[in-house]
Phi, psi and omega in degrees: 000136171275130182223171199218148165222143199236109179252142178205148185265126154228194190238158192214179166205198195180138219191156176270130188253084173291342176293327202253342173079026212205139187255149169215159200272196191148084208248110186308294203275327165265017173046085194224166172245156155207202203202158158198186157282346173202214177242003128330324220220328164271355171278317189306297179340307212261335179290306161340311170283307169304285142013297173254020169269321182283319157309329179280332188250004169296307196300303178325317174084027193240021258212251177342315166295339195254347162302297235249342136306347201237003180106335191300146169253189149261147157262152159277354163215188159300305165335274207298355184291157191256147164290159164251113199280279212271050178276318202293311184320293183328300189309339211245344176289328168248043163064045145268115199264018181187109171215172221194147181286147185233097162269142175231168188222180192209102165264147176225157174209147195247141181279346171278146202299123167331000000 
């Protein structure tokens, strides 16, 4: 069997919803949400979420479209990707106060012999 694992970093952050009573997450470049009881439990939600967004559009076959919709090039390393200055600024304009890299992985596996 062949297998491939396609890993990706994004930044995420989190922040007290006190009206809703709840922390909530938030990874900018796939523009996703999640929620929890505590920011622990809105870190996991979101790593969770990044995951089965990146699996669904894997299944979907919209997986290249829906990166380069969000913004993404290819690179030739990690290294040569250009930084992004004003994630932190944004995050802290919309009263996100703590924020931490969220790694996900997208495994494929093919059933024919390597």
């Amino acid at each position: 069997m062949k297998r491939i694992t396609v890993e990706v970093r994004v930044q995420g952050a989190v922040k007290r919803d006190e009206q809703a009573k709840v922390y909530v997450s938030y990874a900018p470049a796939l523009r996703l949400y999640s929620q929890g009881n505590t920011q622990d439990q809105a870190i996991e939600a979101l790593k969770s979420a990044i995951g089965l967004y990146l699996k669904v559009a894997y299944q979907e076959n919209i997986f290249e479209k829906t990166l380069r919709r969000n913004g993404f090039l290819l690179t030739a390393s990690p290294e040569a990707a250009e930084p992004v200055d004003n994630t932190i600024t944004v995050l802290e304009e919309m009263g996100f106060t703590r924020s931490f890299d969220v790694p996900a992985a997208l495994s494929l596996a093919s059933p024919q012999a390597a």
